[in-house]
C-alpha positions as CSV (number, residue, x, y, z in Angstrom):
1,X,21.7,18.3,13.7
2,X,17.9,18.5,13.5
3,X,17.1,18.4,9.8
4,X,13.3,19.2,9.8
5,X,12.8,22.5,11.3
6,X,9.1,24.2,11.0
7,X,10.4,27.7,12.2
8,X,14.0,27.7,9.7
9,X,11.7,26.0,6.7
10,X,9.2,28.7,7.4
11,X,11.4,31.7,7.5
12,X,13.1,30.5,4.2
13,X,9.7,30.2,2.3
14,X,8.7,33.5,3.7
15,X,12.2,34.5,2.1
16,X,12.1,33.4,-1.0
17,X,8.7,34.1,-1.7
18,X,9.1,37.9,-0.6
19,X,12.4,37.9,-2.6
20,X,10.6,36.6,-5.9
21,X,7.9,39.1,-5.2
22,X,4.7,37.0,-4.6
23,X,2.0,37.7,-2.1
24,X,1.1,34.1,0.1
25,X,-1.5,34.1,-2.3
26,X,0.0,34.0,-5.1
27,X,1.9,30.7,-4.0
28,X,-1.6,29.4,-2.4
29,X,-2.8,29.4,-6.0
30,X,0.1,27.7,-7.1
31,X,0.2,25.0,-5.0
32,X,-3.6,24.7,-4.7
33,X,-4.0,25.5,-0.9
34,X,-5.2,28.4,0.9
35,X,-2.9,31.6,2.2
36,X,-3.6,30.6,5.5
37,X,-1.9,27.4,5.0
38,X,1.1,29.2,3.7
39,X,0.8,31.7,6.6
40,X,1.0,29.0,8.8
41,X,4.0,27.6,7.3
42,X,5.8,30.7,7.3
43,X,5.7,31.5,10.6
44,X,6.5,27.7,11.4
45,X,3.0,26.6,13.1
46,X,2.5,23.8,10.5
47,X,4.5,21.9,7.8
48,X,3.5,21.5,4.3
49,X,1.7,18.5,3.3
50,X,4.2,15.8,2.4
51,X,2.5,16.1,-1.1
52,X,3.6,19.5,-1.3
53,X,6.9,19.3,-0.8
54,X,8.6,18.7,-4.1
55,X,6.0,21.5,-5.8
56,X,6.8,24.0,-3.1
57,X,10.3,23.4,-3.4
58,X,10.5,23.6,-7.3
59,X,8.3,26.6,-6.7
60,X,11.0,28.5,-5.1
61,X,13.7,27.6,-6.9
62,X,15.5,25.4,-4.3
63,X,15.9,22.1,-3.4
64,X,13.8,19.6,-1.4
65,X,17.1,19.4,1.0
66,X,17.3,23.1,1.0
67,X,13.6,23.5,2.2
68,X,14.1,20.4,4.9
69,X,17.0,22.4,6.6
70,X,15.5,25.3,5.8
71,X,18.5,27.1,4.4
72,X,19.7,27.6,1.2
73,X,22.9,25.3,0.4
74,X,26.6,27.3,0.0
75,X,27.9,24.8,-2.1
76,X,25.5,22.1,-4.4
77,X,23.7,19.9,-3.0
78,X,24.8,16.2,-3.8
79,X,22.3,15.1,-6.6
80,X,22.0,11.8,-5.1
81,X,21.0,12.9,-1.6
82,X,18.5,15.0,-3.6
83,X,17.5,12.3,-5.5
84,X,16.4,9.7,-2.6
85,X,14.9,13.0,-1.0
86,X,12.8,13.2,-3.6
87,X,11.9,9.6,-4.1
88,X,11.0,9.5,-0.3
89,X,8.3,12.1,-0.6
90,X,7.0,10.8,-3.9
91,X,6.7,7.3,-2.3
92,X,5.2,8.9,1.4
93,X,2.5,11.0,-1.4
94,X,1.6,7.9,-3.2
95,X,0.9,5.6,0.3
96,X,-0.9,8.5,1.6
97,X,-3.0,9.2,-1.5
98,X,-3.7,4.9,-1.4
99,X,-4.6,5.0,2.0
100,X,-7.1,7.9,1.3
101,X,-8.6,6.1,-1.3
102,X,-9.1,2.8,0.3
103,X,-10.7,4.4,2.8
104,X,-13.0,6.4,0.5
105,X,-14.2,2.8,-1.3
106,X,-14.4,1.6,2.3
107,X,-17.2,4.1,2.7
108,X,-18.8,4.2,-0.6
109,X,-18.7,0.4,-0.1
110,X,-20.5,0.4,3.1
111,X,-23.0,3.4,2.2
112,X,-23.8,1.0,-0.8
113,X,-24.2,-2.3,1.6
114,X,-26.5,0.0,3.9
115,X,-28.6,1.2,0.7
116,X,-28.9,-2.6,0.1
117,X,-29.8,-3.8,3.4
118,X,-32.1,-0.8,3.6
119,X,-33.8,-1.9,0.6
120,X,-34.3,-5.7,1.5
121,X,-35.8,-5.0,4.8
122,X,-38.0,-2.5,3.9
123,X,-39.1,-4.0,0.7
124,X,-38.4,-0.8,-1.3
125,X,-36.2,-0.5,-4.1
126,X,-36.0,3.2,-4.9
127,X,-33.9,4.2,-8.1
128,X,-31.6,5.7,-6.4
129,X,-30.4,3.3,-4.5
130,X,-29.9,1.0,-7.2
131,X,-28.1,3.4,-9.1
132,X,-25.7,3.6,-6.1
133,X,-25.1,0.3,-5.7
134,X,-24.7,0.0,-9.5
135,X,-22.4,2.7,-9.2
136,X,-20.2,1.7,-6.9
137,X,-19.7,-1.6,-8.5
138,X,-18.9,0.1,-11.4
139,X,-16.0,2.1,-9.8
140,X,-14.6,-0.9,-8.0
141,X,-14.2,-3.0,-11.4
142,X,-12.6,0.3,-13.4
143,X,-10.1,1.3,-10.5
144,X,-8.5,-2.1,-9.2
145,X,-10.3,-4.9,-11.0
146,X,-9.7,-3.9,-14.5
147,X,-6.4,-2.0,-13.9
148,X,-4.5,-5.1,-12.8
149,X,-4.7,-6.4,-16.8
Protein backbone atom coordinates (compact mmCIF):
# COMPACT_ATOMS: atom_id res chain seq x y z
CA UNK A 1 0.00 0.00 0.00
CA UNK A 2 1.33 3.41 -1.11
CA UNK A 3 1.00 5.70 1.99
CA UNK A 4 1.77 9.17 0.50
CA UNK A 5 -0.63 9.91 -2.12
CA UNK A 6 -0.77 13.69 -3.58
CA UNK A 7 -4.14 13.11 -5.45
CA UNK A 8 -6.17 11.06 -2.04
CA UNK A 9 -4.30 13.75 0.41
CA UNK A 10 -5.59 16.46 -1.85
CA UNK A 11 -9.14 15.37 -2.26
CA UNK A 12 -9.36 14.92 1.63
CA UNK A 13 -8.09 18.56 2.25
CA UNK A 14 -10.42 19.73 -0.41
CA UNK A 15 -12.99 17.76 1.80
CA UNK A 16 -12.63 18.82 4.87
CA UNK A 17 -12.01 22.23 4.17
CA UNK A 18 -15.35 22.45 2.08
CA UNK A 19 -17.08 20.44 4.88
CA UNK A 20 -15.90 23.02 7.64
CA UNK A 21 -16.94 25.78 5.40
CA UNK A 22 -13.63 27.66 4.55
CA UNK A 23 -12.65 29.16 1.21
CA UNK A 24 -8.68 28.02 0.22
CA UNK A 25 -8.12 31.26 1.50
CA UNK A 26 -9.14 31.09 4.52
CA UNK A 27 -6.76 28.05 5.22
CA UNK A 28 -3.90 30.06 3.16
CA UNK A 29 -4.10 32.53 5.95
CA UNK A 30 -3.93 30.03 8.43
CA UNK A 31 -1.22 28.27 7.52
CA UNK A 32 0.68 31.31 6.24
CA UNK A 33 0.92 30.33 2.37
CA UNK A 34 -0.84 31.46 -0.54
CA UNK A 35 -4.39 29.89 -2.09
CA UNK A 36 -2.57 28.82 -4.84
CA UNK A 37 -0.45 26.67 -2.78
CA UNK A 38 -3.50 25.10 -1.29
CA UNK A 39 -5.09 24.87 -4.80
CA UNK A 40 -2.27 23.00 -5.84
CA UNK A 41 -2.55 20.63 -3.00
CA UNK A 42 -6.08 19.95 -3.55
CA UNK A 43 -6.06 18.98 -6.74
CA UNK A 44 -2.80 16.76 -5.97
CA UNK A 45 -0.06 18.78 -8.11
CA UNK A 46 2.08 19.46 -5.05
CA UNK A 47 2.50 18.34 -1.43
CA UNK A 48 2.51 20.52 1.48
CA UNK A 49 5.70 21.65 2.79
CA UNK A 50 6.99 19.10 5.39
CA UNK A 51 6.71 22.05 7.79
CA UNK A 52 3.15 22.22 7.21
CA UNK A 53 2.11 19.07 7.81
CA UNK A 54 1.33 18.81 11.52
CA UNK A 55 -0.50 22.55 11.22
CA UNK A 56 -2.55 21.51 8.27
CA UNK A 57 -3.45 18.43 9.89
CA UNK A 58 -4.46 19.92 13.27
CA UNK A 59 -6.17 22.52 11.03
CA UNK A 60 -8.58 20.06 9.84
CA UNK A 61 -9.27 18.19 12.64
CA UNK A 62 -7.47 14.96 11.63
CA UNK A 63 -4.42 13.27 12.06
CA UNK A 64 -1.07 13.49 10.49
CA UNK A 65 -1.63 9.59 9.47
CA UNK A 66 -5.00 10.47 8.22
CA UNK A 67 -3.66 13.29 5.88
CA UNK A 68 -0.64 10.85 4.72
CA UNK A 69 -3.21 8.23 3.43
CA UNK A 70 -5.34 10.69 2.66
CA UNK A 71 -8.42 9.17 4.30
CA UNK A 72 -10.03 9.70 7.32
CA UNK A 73 -9.37 6.59 9.80
CA UNK A 74 -12.74 4.08 10.60
CA UNK A 75 -11.39 3.12 13.78
CA UNK A 76 -8.53 5.36 15.92
CA UNK A 77 -5.52 5.70 14.88
CA UNK A 78 -2.83 4.07 17.22
CA UNK A 79 -1.40 7.07 19.21
CA UNK A 80 2.00 5.67 18.97
CA UNK A 81 2.15 5.43 15.14
CA UNK A 82 0.80 8.98 15.41
CA UNK A 83 3.27 9.87 17.73
CA UNK A 84 6.61 8.93 15.68
CA UNK A 85 4.55 10.43 12.71
CA UNK A 86 4.64 13.44 14.25
CA UNK A 87 8.15 13.36 15.69
CA UNK A 88 9.32 12.54 12.01
CA UNK A 89 8.06 15.78 10.56
CA UNK A 90 9.07 17.88 13.54
CA UNK A 91 12.62 16.42 13.18
CA UNK A 92 12.53 16.64 8.85
CA UNK A 93 11.21 20.74 9.78
CA UNK A 94 13.93 21.42 12.17
CA UNK A 95 17.04 19.86 9.61
CA UNK A 96 15.34 21.71 6.93
CA UNK A 97 14.92 25.00 8.82
CA UNK A 98 19.09 24.39 9.93
CA UNK A 99 20.03 23.71 6.54
CA UNK A 100 18.33 27.01 5.40
CA UNK A 101 20.01 28.89 7.86
CA UNK A 102 23.49 27.67 7.41
CA UNK A 103 23.20 28.46 4.21
CA UNK A 104 21.79 31.99 4.82
CA UNK A 105 25.18 32.69 7.24
CA UNK A 106 27.04 31.12 4.40
CA UNK A 107 25.98 34.03 2.27
CA UNK A 108 25.87 36.86 4.66
CA UNK A 109 29.39 35.42 5.51
CA UNK A 110 30.69 35.65 2.10
CA UNK A 111 28.83 39.09 1.16
CA UNK A 112 30.68 40.31 4.35
CA UNK A 113 34.32 38.72 3.21
CA UNK A 114 33.68 40.37 -0.35
CA UNK A 115 32.70 43.85 1.48
CA UNK A 116 36.08 43.31 3.20
CA UNK A 117 38.17 42.32 0.37
CA UNK A 118 36.54 45.09 -1.55
CA UNK A 119 37.54 47.50 0.99
CA UNK A 120 41.35 46.39 1.30
CA UNK A 121 41.92 46.55 -2.40
CA UNK A 122 40.37 49.63 -3.09
CA UNK A 123 41.55 51.44 -0.11
CA UNK A 124 38.04 52.58 0.79
CA UNK A 125 36.28 51.93 3.93
CA UNK A 126 32.77 53.08 3.39
CA UNK A 127 30.40 52.95 6.61
CA UNK A 128 28.43 50.73 5.31
CA UNK A 129 30.55 48.16 4.77
CA UNK A 130 31.87 48.20 8.15
CA UNK A 131 28.60 48.12 9.59
CA UNK A 132 28.04 44.93 7.60
CA UNK A 133 30.85 43.19 8.52
CA UNK A 134 30.24 44.34 12.13
CA UNK A 135 26.97 43.01 11.69
CA UNK A 136 27.42 39.88 10.70
CA UNK A 137 29.91 39.23 13.36
CA UNK A 138 27.40 40.22 15.64
CA UNK A 139 24.81 37.62 14.38
CA UNK A 140 27.35 34.84 14.29
CA UNK A 141 28.38 35.26 18.16
CA UNK A 142 24.38 35.62 19.29
CA UNK A 143 23.05 32.64 17.12
CA UNK A 144 25.73 29.73 17.66
CA UNK A 145 28.59 31.25 19.68
CA UNK A 146 26.76 32.46 22.59
CA UNK A 147 23.90 29.86 22.47
CA UNK A 148 26.14 26.93 23.18
CA UNK A 149 26.51 28.34 27.04
Amino acid sequence: MKILNAQKTGSLIATIRKEQNRTQQDLANELGVSSAAISKWERGIGFPDVSLIEPLATSLGITIAELFKGEKAENNVDHEYESLLSDVVKVSANEISKKKKITNWIIAITVAILYLLISVISHRWEITWVVWIVYCFYRIFTEYIYKKY
